[in-house]
Every structure is written in C-alpha cells, then in structure tokens.
N, C-alpha and C positions, 0 to 999 in steps of 0.2 A: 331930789335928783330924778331924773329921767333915763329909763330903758334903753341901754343901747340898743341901735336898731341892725335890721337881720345882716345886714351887709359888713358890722362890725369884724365878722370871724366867721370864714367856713372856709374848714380846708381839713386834708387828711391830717391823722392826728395819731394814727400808731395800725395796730396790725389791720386791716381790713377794717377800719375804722374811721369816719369823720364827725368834726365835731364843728356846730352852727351855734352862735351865739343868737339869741330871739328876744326883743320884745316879750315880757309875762302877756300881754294881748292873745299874743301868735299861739302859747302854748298849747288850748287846748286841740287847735285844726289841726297845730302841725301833728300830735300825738295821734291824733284819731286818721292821720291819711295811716300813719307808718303800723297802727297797729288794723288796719284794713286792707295791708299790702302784707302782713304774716311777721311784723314784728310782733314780739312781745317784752314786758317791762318787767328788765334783767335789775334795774339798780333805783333809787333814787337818792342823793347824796346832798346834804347843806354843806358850804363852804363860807369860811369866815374870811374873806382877801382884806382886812386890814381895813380900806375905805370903802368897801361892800360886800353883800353878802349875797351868797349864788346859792342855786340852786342846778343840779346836774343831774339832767336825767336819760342814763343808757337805756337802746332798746337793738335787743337783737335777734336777729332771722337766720332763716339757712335756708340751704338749694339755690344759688349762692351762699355761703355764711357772709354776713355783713352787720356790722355795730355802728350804730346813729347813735352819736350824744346830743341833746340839747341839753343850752346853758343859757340861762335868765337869771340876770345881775338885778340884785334889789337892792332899794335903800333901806340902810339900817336901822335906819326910825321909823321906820314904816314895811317892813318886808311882808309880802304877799304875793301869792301867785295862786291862780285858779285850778280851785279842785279838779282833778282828771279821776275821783272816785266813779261818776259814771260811766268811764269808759273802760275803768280799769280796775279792778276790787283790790290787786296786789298796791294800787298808786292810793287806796285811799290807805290803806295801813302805812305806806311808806311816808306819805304825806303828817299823818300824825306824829308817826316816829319824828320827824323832822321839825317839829311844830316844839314837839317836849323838849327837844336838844338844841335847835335853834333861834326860837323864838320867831318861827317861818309859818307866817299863816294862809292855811288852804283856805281862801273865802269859797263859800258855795258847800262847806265839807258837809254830807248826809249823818254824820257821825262823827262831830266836832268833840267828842269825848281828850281824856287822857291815853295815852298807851303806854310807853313807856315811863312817863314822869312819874315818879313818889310821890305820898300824900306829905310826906312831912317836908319836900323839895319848898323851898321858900319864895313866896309868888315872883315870879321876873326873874329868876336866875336859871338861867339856860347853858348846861356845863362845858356844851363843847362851842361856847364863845369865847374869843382870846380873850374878854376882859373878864369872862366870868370869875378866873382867879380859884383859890382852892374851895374845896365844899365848904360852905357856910353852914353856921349851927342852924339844926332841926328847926323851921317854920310851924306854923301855926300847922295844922294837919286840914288837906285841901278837902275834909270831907269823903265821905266814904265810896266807895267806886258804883258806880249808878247800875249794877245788875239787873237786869232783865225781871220783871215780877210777871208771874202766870198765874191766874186766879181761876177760881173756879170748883164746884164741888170734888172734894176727895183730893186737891191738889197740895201737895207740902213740898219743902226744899229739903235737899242733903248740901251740907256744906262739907266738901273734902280738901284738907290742905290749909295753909300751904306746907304744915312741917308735916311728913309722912315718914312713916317707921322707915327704917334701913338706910341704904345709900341714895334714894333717889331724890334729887336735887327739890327746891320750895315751888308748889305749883298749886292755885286757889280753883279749885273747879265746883261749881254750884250746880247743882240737879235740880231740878222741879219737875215732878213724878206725879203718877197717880196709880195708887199699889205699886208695882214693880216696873210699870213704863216710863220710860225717859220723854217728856214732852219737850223739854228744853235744856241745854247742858250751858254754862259761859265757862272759859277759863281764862283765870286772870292770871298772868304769866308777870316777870319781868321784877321777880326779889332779889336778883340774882348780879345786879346790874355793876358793871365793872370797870366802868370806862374807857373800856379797850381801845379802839378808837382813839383817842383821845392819848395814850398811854405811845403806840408808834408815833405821835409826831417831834420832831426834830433829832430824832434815831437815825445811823446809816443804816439804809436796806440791810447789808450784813449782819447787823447787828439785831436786826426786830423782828430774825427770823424765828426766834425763840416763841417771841409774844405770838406770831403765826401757827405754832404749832401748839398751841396751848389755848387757840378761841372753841374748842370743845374737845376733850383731850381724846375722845376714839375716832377723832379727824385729822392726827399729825399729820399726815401728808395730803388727804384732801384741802386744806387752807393751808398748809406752806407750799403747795405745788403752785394753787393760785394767785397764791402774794408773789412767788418768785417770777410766775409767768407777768405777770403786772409792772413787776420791775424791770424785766428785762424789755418788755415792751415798751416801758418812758426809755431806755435807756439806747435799744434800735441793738440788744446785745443777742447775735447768733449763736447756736448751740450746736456742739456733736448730736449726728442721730444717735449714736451709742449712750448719751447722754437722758435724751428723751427715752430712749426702751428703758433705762431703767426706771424711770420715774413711772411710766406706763407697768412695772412691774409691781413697781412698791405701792401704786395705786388698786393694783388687781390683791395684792397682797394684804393689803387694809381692808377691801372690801369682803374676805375669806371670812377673817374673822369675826369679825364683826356680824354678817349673815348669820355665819353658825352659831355664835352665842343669839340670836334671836329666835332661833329654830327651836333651842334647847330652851326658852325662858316660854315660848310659846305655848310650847306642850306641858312645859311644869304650868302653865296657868290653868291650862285644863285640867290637871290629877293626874297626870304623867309624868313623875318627878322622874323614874329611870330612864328614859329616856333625855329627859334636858339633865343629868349626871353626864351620860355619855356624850352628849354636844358637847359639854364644858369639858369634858376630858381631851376633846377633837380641837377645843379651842383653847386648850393649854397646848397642846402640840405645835401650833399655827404659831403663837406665841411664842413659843421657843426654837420656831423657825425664823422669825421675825427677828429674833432674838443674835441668831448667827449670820445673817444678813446684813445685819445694820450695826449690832452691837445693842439695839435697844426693844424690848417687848414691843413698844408701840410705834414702832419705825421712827423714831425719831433722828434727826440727826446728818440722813443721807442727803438730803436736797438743800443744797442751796442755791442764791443766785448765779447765776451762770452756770452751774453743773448739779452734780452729783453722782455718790461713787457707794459702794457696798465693799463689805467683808468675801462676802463670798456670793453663789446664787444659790437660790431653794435647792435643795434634794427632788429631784422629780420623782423621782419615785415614792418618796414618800410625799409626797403632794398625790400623787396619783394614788395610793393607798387610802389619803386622806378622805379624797372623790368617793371612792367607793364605800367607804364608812359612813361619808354621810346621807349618800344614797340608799342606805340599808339604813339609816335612821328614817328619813324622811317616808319611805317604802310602812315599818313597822307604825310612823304615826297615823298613815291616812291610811292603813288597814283597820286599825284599831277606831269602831263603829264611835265608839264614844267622842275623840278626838275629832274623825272624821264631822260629826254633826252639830257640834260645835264651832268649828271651824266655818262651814259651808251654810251661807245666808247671811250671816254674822254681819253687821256695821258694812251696808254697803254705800259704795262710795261709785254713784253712776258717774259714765262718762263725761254727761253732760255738766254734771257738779264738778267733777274734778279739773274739767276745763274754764268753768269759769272761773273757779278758784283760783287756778293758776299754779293747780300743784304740779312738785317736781321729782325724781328718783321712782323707787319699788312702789310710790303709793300713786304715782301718774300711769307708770306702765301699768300697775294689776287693776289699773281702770280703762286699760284698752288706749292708753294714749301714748306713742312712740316718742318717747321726749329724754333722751341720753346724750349727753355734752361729748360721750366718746365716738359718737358720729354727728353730732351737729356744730359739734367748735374741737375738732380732732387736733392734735399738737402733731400726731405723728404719722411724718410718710411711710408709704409701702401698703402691703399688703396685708392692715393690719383688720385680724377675723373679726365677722361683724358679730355683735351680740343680738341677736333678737325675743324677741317678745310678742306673744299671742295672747293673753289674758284679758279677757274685759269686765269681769265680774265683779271685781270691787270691792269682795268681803276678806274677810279674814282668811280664807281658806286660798283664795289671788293672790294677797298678798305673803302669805307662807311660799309659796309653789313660783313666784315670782323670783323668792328668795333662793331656795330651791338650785331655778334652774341657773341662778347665777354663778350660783359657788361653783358648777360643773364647768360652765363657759370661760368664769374667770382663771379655773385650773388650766384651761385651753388655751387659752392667755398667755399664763403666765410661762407656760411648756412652750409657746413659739417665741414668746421673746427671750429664753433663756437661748436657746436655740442661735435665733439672732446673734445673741451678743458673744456665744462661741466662747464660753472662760473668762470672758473679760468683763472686772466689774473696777474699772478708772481708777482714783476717780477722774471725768471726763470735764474738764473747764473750757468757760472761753472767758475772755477780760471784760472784766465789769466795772472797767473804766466808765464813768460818766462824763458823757459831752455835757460843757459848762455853759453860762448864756441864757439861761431860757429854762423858766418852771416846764417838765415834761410830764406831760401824764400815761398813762399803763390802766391795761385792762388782762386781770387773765381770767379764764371759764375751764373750770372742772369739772368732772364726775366724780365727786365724790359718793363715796358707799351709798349715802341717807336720798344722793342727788344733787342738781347743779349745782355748784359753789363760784359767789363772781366776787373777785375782789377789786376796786381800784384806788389808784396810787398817782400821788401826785407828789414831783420830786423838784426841791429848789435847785438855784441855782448853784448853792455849796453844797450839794448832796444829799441833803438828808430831807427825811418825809414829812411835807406838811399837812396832808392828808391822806389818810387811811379807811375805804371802806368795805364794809364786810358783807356779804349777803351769802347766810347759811339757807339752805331749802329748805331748814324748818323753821322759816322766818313766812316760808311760802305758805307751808304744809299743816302747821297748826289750826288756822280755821278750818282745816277742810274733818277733822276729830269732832269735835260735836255736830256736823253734819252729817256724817258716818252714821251718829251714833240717836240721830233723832228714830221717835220709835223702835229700839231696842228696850233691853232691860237693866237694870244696876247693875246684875250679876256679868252685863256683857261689859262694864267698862276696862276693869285691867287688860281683859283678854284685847279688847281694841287697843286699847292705851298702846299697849306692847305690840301689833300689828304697825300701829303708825312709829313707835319708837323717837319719838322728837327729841331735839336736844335742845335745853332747858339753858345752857351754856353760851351754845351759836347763836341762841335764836335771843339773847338778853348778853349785850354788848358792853 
C-alpha cells in the first residue's frame, strides 16, 4: 500500500491542537521545521487501525501553547518510518519503544538495539498488536543485552541489580570503573513491564480511571489528572473552575509529599538518618492530611472525568506549620558541613546536557532550564501564583534545594486555592456524555511532582478506549542518571539515584 498523501487530514483536532496526516517521506522535514520553531517531542505513539498501522507523533510549544500531531499510516507488512533520533534523542528512544511493541521500524536508527522487548519475548510477536493475541510461552532467549565494554588498564565492571534489597522496584545498572571512578554507567530498565497500555483498551473512560492512578502509585493524581484531561478533550467535555482548583489542589498536595519524603531519604543517604526520621514523620502528616481530604493516603479517588470533589480542604494551618518544619529541616541539613559537601558538586547534570536530553520536572529546573507544564500547558484560569526557579547547577545539592523551594511554593498554592474555593469542595461535574460518530482523540499535559506527564486517548465510536498512551518524565529523565554520574565515584551512586528518584513503574508500561 501507499502513504496517504499530506492533504489526506489537517484540521483542528482538540484543545489548541491540530492533527496532519503525512507521507513517512515528509516525517523527517516536517519534524525538524516544528522542533526549530520551539516545539518539542512530548509523545510518540503506534496504533494498530485494523487495515493499518500508524504511527503518531505529538509536539508541543508555548508563548502561544500549541500541539502539532503528525500521523503516518504504514503498511502492516512492511511498516517503517524514518528515524528522527538525529534531531531528537527523546524520538530515538520513543522510536525503539515502538519498534518492541509494534513491530514499527525506525530505518536509519543510530541504536537499532532492544528497549523495551524481553529476551525470552518470542521473535515477531509484538504485544500491543490486535492479533498478537495472549502472551505466548517463553521464546528461545534473544541473547544477552549488548552493554557497553570499556577496556583498558585497571578497568573492571560492577554489576548492580536488577533484584535489590528492600522495596525498590528491578533495575540492572552496570559500572565500569577504575578504582572508585565511574567511567561509564548503562541501566537496563524495563523488568517490570505490565502491559498497561494495552490493559485500558475497550474500557469506558470511567471505568480505566483506576488503571490511571495506578501507572506509578506516588503519581495518583499526576496520571489520572492527565488521562481525565485527555478524555474530556476527545470528548469537547467543559468543566467548573471550582472543579479545576481542586485538582490544581490535590496536584500541589501530591507534590508536598512526595518532595518531603525525598528530602528525608536524601539526607539519610548521607548519615543523617535524624533528620530523614523527621521528614518521614512530616510525611506521615501530609498523609493523613491526604488522608481527610480525599478519604485516601495517596489521593486516590477524587478526580474523575468530568469533575471532581473532596471530603473536606487541608487545614492551613497545619499545612503552614508543616512549611515551617520543613524549613527547619532543610536549614539543619545544609548547615551541617558534612551533608553540605556532599551534596554540592555531586553528579552534575549541565544545562546544556539536560537540554538535550530532553529532561523534565525538579531535574530540568535544578539545571537552570524553566520547563513546568503549570505554566506552559496551565488548565487553570485567573490569577494563579507563578512558581519560579533560579537554579543552574545541576548537582545534587540543585536538585535538593529545588525540592526545597517547592514544598514552600506549593504550600502557597495550595493556601490560595483553598481560599478560592471558600468551603466548598463539590463534588463539581459536568456530562460526560460522549458525541457518537467518529473515533475522537484527547491530549492532556500535567505537572506532575517528578514533571510533565502527557497522556493521549483515543475513543470509538461506542465509547470506550482503543488507545491509551502514557508518557511518564521518567521515560524522559532516566538517560540523563548515568550522565550525571560520569566521572564521579561508586559511593556517589545512591545519593544520585535518590536525587533523580525515577519511577521504575511509569517509566516500564
């Protein structure tokens, strides 16, 4: 078969958004104008449409905010479309992913490698194909994953992972050192793999809000805020403002916590275990504010499509107690010399790295680069206070103090929109009736805690979802960890690990 051609489909397609069907030819020029005019590559997504299979790739700007999709229809005996890893570092990982789960090949890719696939995955079955049908038994084993060899006097490997004492999730990270310096780090991610994805489709939206808050469980409302924003965008469905403060609430509310248990795990990596005692006793509090709020520790529950509603609002005052507690934590850690100088120099991550990478959240800002979804794709009108960021340094000691000045800001936050909403917590709906007729697609952009979160959705014509895609920031954010961490030492890996805090969940779908 042959590429539909450009004139197929361009028209608006949902919120500040249009979508161009293109010729695979066209993809690389058209990518490289929009990422030359201040786009950047928010998604890449395979789709299986039954007699062919596409390929969809969002890019989004701001100062205007505006979202370009391109969409290039392949045949399914032959699907391909030309690598954009040159112009883009986040499209050649996206490009693999899509390679493993579709059977969609980036000709031209500089790192034609696996990414996501398993070794024991059985060659030619690609799972998020409609005929792929249920997992087949364990394949031959595709051979061992091709890690990086550094050679040379005095050089050896440490192999860490992937099963690691405690609670932290399977993650393969390979060292090649010489004495205690890191010459080269790989981390092989993606044990974890769930078919999430795959799992929403032919769900009603209402129904797959569950699976949403459960793509990494200390992101309840960062990814159900998104998925809901996504659905109500196919679906053209308006919302109460009093609606959005709250979610702008429970958004700042997720973010509380979660900083402050990093605050406290940071300093326990250094040998300051009283001090991350007292975080976690600050982040049991938050929790059981959480807790009277919503009914649930980890915000679960409040947001759905078309609305959402809470129990009660935070205690400000005790939020504002909270502020000042942890400001007298973070005060005692960077006084204390020892913390202090481990902290500062630590796994720096320059601007200029961080921007090519394409990283997102606390580890883009505390590299000096203004990149927050609550000012560049905002949900909410008025006068809502801006958060800002001065940081450019890039280490661990950025990244702490980034954290830092959040949880004060967010408190600031969340004090003007309880304010706002004056006693009243809904819950606030609007109908989430779906206009029938016509597959509709949905984009929504969060800030979540970790950073951006973009989901999109595409909904039949009987309502339910036949494709769901995810993109957690630490899908972005993970290569930019062993960059950090070239020329450091062993001893510095936890304390980074924990600096960047990736989620091993979001980021393995």
């Amino acid at each position: 078969m042959t590429n539909a051609p450009s004139s197929a489909f361009s028209s608006a397609a949902g919120y500040r958004r249009t979508a161009r069907t293109i010729a695979a030819a066209e993809l690389p020029d058209r990518a490289q104008a929009l990422l030359e005019h201040g786009h950047r590559l928010a998604l890449v997504a395979g789709h299986d449409d039954g007699d062919a299979l596409r390929a969809v790739y969002l890019f989004t700007a701001t100062g205007p905010e505006r979202r370009v999709e391109l969409h290039v229809r392949l045949d399914p005996a032959d699907p391909r479309v030309p690598s954009l890893a040159g112009l883009s570092f986040a499209a050649g990982r996206f490009e693999r992913e899509m390679r493993d789960l579709f059977g969609i090949v980036p000709t031209d890719h500089p790192l034609p490698r696996r990414l996501v696939r398993h070794f024991h995955w059985p060659a030619g079955w690609y799972p998020m194909l409609s005929a792929a049908g249920d997992p087949p038994e364990f394949g031959d084993v595709d051979g061992p994953y091709p890690f990086r060899t550094v050679e040379g006097t005095g050089v050896y490997e440490i192999p860490v992972g992937p099963v690691h004492a405690g609670m932290i999730e399977p993650g393969h990270f390979r060292f090649s050192v010489v004495g205690e310096t890191i010459l080269n780090l790989k981390a092989r991610l993606w044990f974890v793999h769930k078919g999430l994805e795959k799992l929403f489709q032919g769900r009603r939206p209402e129904l797959a809000i569950e699976l949403a808050e459960r793509v990494s469980g200390d992101t309840a409302v960062g990814h159900s805020l998104a998925f809901c924003q996504a659905v109500e965008d196919a679906c053209g469905i308006p919302l109460p403002q009093d609606a959005l403060r709250l979610r702008a609430m429970l958004l700042e509310l997720e973010r509380l916590y979660n900083h402050v248990t990093d605050l406290g795990a940071l300093c326990n990596d250094v040998g300051h275990s009283l001090l991350n005692t007292h975080a976690q006793r600050v982040r049991e509090q938050l929790l059981r504010i959480n807790d009277d709020v919503t009914g649930h520790r980890l915000l679960r529950g409040a947001i759905r499509p078309g609305g959402a509603g809470v129990r009660t609002l935070p205690d400000l005052d005790q939020l504002a107690a909270i502020g000042a507690d942890v400001a007298e934590i973070v005060d005692l850690a960077l006084s204390n010399t020892v913390v202090a100088d481990r902290f500062t120099g630590t796994a720096i991550l320059t601007t200029a790295q961080a921007s090519d990478l394409g990283t997102l959240g606390y580890v883009a800002r505390a590299s000096g680069l203004a990149v927050d979804a609550r000012h560049d794709h905002p949900f909410l009108d008025g006068d809502f206070p801006r958060v800002e960021h001065a940081r450019t340094d890039g280490d661990v000691l950025a990244r702490f103090l980034v954290r830092a000045e959040e949880i004060a800001q967010s408190i600031g936050v969340i004090t003007y929109l309880a304010g706002e909403l004056a006693g009243r917590t809904g819950p606030f709906t609007s109908s989430v009736d779906r206009p029938g007729g016509v597959t509709r697609s949905g984009v929504g952009i969060v800030e979540g805690w970790r950073g951006t979160i973009v989901h999109r959705v595409e909904i039949t014509t009987d309502g339910t979802l036949s494709r769901v895609k995810i993109v957690d920031p630490s899908f972005f954010n993970w290569p930019a960890l062993p960059v950090a961490l070239a020329d450091t030492i062993v001893p510095d890996f936890p304390l980074t690990n924990k600096s960047f805090n990736l989620s091993y969940a979001g980021n393995d779908l």
